[in-house]
C-alpha positions as CSV (number, residue, x, y, z in Angstrom):
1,X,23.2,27.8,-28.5
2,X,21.9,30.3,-26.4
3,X,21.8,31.5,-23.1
4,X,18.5,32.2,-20.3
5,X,19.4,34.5,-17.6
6,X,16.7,34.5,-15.1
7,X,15.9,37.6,-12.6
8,X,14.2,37.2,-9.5
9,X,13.9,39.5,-6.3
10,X,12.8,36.9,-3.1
11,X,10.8,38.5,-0.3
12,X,12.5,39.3,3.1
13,X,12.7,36.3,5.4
14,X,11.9,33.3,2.6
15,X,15.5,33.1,1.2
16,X,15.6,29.2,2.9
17,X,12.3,28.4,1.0
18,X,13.2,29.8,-2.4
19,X,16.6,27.7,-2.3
20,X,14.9,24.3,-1.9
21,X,11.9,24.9,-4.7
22,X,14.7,26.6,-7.2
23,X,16.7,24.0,-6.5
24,X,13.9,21.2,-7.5
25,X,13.4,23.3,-10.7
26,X,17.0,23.2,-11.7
27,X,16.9,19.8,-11.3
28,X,13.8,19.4,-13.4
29,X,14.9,21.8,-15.8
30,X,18.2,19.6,-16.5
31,X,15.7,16.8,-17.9
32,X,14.2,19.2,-20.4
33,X,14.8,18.2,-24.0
34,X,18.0,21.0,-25.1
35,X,19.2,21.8,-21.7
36,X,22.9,22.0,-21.5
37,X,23.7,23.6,-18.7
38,X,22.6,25.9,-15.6
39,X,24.0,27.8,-12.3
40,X,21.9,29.4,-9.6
41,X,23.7,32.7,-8.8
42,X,22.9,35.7,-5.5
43,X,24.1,39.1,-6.0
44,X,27.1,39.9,-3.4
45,X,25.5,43.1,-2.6
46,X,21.6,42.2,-2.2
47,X,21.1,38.9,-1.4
48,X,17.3,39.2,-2.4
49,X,18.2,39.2,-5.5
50,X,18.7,35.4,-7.3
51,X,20.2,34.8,-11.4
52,X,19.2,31.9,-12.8
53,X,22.0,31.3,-16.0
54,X,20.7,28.2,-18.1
55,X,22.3,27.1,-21.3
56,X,19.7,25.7,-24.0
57,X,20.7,24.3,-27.5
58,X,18.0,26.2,-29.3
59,X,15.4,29.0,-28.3
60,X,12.8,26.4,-29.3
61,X,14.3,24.3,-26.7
62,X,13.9,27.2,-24.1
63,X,10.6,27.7,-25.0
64,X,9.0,24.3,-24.6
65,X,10.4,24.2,-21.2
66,X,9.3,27.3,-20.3
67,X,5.7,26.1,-21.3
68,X,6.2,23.1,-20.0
69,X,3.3,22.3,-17.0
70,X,6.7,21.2,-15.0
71,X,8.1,24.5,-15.0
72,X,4.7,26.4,-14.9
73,X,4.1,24.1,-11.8
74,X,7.0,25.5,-10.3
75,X,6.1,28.9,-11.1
76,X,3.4,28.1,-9.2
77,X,5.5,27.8,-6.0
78,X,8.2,30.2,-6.8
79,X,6.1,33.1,-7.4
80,X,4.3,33.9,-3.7
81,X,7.8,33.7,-2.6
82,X,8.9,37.0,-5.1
83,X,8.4,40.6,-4.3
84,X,7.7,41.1,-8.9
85,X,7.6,38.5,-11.1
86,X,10.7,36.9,-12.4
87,X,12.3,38.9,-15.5
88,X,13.7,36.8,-18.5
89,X,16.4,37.1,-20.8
90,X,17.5,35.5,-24.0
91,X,21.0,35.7,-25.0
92,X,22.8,34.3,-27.9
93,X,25.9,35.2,-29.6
C-alpha cells in the first residue's frame, strides 16, 4: 500500500472553481483500478494551498491513473487554475 500526497498552490480568487473540478477528479479517481482511499485537505494558514492524500494498493496502481487520459483530462482543467504546477509525492511504509 502506499500513499500519494498531492501539492497544489490555487491562484487568488479561483478557490470556488478549483473545489468543483478537484472534486470531479476525486470522484473519478475513486474508479481507478487500486484506489483505496482519498481526502482533499487546505492548509489552516494559507488557504491557497490544497493536499490531495490518496491511498493506492500498489505504485503501479498510482501510476496508471496518473497516465490515465481521465486524470490528464483533468489536469487539463486544474492547471490554468494553479499559480506552479502540482508537486507529487509517493509514500510507502
Amino acid at each position: 500500500m502506499i500513499r500519494v500526497l498531492i501539492e497544489r498552490h490555487i491562484a487568488d480568487g479561483l478557490a470556488e472553481h478549483y473545489e468543483k473540478t478537484a472534486r470531479e477528479t476525486l470522484q473519478k479517481a475513486m474508479q481507478a483500478h487500486g484506489f483505496i482511499t482519498g481526502e482533499a485537505l487546505h492548509n489552516t494558514e494559507d488557504p491557497n494551498h490544497r493536499v490531495v492524500l490518496a491511498t493506492y494498493r500498489t505504485i503501479q496502481d498510482w501510476q496508471r491513473w496518473a497516465r490515465s487520459p481521465e486524470r490528464q483530462e483533468m489536469l487539463d482543467q486544474l492547471m490554468p487554475m494553479l499559480e506552479s504546477e502540482e508537486k507529487v509525492t509517493i509514500l510507502e511504509h
